[in-house]
N, C-alpha and C positions, 0 to 999 in steps of 0.2 A: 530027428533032424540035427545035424553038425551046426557046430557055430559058425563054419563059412558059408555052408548052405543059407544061415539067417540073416549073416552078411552079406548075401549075394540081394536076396529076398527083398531088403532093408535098401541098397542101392538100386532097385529096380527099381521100385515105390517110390521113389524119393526123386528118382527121373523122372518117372510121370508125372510127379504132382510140378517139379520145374519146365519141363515139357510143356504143361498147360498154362504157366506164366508165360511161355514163351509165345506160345500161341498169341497172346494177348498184345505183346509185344509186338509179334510179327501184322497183327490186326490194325492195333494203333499208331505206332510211329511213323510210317509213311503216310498219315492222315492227323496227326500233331496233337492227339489225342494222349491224357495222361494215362500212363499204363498201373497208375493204382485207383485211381476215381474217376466218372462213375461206377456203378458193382456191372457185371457183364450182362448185356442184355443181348435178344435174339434182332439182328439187323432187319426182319423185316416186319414181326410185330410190336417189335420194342418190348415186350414181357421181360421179366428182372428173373433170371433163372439164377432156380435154386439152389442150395448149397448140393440138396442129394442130385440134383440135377446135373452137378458141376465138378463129379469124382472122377478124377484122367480115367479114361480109356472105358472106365467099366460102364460110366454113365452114356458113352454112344452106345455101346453097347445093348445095351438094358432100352435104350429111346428106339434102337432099331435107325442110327443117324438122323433123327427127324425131333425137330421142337417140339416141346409136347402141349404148347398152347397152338401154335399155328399149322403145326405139320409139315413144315418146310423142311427141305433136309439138311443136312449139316452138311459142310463141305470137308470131304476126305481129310483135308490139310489137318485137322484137328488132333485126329486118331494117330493118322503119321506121324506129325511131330512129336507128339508125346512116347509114343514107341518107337522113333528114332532117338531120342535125348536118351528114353531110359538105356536103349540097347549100349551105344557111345559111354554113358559112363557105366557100366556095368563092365567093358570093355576098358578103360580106364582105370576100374581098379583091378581088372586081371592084368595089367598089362606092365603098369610100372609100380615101384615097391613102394618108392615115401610119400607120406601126404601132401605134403605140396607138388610132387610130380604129379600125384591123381587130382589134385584140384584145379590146376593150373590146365590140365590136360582137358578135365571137364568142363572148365570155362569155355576154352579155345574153341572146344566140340559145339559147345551151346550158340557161341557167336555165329559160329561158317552155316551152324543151321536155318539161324534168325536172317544171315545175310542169303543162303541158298533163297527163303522162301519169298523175301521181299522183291527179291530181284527177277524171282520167276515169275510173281504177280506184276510189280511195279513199274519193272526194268531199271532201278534206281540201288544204290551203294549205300546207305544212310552214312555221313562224317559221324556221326554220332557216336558209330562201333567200328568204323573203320580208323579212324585219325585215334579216339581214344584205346581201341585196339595194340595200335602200333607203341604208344607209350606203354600199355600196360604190358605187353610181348616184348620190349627193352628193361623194364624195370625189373621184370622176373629172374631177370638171365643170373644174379648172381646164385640163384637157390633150385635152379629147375636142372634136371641131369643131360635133355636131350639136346639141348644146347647151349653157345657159350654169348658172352657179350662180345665177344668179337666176329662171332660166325652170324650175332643177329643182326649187329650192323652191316655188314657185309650182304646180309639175305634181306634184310628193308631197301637198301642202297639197288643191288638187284634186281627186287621182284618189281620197285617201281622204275627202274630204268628199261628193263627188258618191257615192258607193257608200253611206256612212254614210246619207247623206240619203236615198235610196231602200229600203233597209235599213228605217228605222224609218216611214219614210213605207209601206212595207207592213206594217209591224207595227203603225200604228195604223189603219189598214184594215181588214185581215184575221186580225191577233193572233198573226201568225208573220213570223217576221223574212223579207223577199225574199231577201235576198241573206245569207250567209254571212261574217263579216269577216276570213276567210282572201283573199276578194275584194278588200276595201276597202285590206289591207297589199299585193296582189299591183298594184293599181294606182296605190299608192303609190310603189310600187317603180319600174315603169311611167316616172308622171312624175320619177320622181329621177332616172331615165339620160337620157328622153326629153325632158322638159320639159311643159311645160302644152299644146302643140303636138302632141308624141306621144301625151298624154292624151287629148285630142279625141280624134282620127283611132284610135287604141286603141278608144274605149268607143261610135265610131260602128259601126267594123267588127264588133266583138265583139257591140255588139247587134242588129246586122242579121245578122250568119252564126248568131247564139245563137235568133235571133225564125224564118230560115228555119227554121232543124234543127226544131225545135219544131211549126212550123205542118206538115212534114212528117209529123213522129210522128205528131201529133193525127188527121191524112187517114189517115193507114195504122194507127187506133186501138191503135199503141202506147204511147202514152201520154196521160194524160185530162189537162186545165185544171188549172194549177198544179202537175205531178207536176216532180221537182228535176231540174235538166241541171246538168252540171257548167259552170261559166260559165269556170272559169280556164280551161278551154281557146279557147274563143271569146275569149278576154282575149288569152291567149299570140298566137293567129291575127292577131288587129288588133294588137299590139303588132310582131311581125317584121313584118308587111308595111308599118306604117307606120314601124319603122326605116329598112326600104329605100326606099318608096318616096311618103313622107311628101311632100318637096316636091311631087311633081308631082302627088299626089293634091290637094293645097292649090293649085295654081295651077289643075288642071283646074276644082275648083270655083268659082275666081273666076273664070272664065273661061264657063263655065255661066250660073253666077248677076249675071253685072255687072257683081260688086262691085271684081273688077280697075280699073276704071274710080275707082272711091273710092279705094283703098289706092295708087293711082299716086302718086307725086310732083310 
């Protein structure tokens, strides 16, 4: 086995085991619960599960997803997130060279996930990761490669103008606000890691994968014209894929549309 194989190995592991705080995280906070005490029990027998009980990924595994005092099952979200965290930074450090590009990267990945799941449960933004998000995605800018202090403020200014704006531009439509402004801070946030570049490529994907899921529901009349989708996660969606893979989404389409031709030197 190669030293980057053990490296590879070593960040997987290491996603799972933060994976499974996040789970925690994603459990407590929208219920004001602290996310270090009490130790984690099963919601519906209250059992204090155990430590072998409570090893990411392998211990649903091994339980067959089910409590092993009451037999209830665990909910999928568990498994998920913990092998979505590890995959994201495992990706994270194939993807950029210096350590604070890969930890900064892994942060970012860890928040959009914590914000996807609350919001798909909750329908709520937490200010918690959102508002302290947007500071800590300005504060980075002078040490991260993917962008600058000027493109973050530029991509905060942005993501929450462009949300604000559709926001009230349905509410003077239809007399109900479109969008949520748990929305407007989560892509603020957004452009303050990513820059006004991420922004973009953020609220293209997010509203193209948010417009599928929808026009799906509506075919298979689970949901009517205008019923609510939680959009932070279509947001979270287009934000990690265009961390990763932001450039070359930007070059394919210049390259598509022409415009490479214009933007040359």
């Amino acid at each position: 086995m190669t030293i980057q194989t053990l490296l590879d190995v070593y960040v997987v592991l290491f996603g799972l085991v933060i994976g499974s705080y996040l789970n925690v995280v994603i459990f407590r906070l929208p219920r004001q619960i602290s996310t270090v005490l009490p130790r984690s029990r099963c919601p519906r027998c209250r059992a204090a599960i155990r430590p072998w009980d409570n090893v990411p990924l392998f211990s649903y595994l091994l339980l067959r997803g089910r409590c092993r005092h009451c037999g209830v099952r665990i909910s999928w979200r568990y498994p998920l997130v913990e092998v979505l965290t590890a995959s994201c930074f495992l990706l994270c450090a194939k993807r950029f060279e210096s350590l604070v590009d890969i930890l900064v990267a892994a942060a970012f990945c860890a928040a959009m996930i914590v914000l996807a799941m609350i919001d798909f449960e909750h329908f709520i933004l937490p200010d918690v990761i959102t508002k302290s998000g947007i500071l800590a995605g300005l504060g980075v800018q002078f040490w991260v490669s993917f962008s600058t202090p000027r493109d973050a403020l530029i991509g905060m200014a942005l993501g929450a103008g462009v949300i604000s704006a559709v926001s009230w531009g349905w509410y003077w439509l239809k007399g109900v606000h479109g969008m949520g402004f748990g929305d407007v801070k989560m892509l603020a946030m957004v452009g303050a890691f990513l820059g006004w570049q991420g922004v973009v490529g953020t609220l293209l994907l997010g509203s193209l994968s948010g417009s599928l899921v929808g026009a799906v529901l509506m075919l298979r009349s689970r949901a009517a014209l205008g019923s609510k989708l939680p959009f932070g996660v279509f947001l979270a969606l287009g934000a990690v894929v265009t961390l990763f893979f932001g450039r070359e989404m930007l070059d394919a389409y210049l390259e598509v549309s022409g415009m490479r031709y214009l933007t040359a030197p």
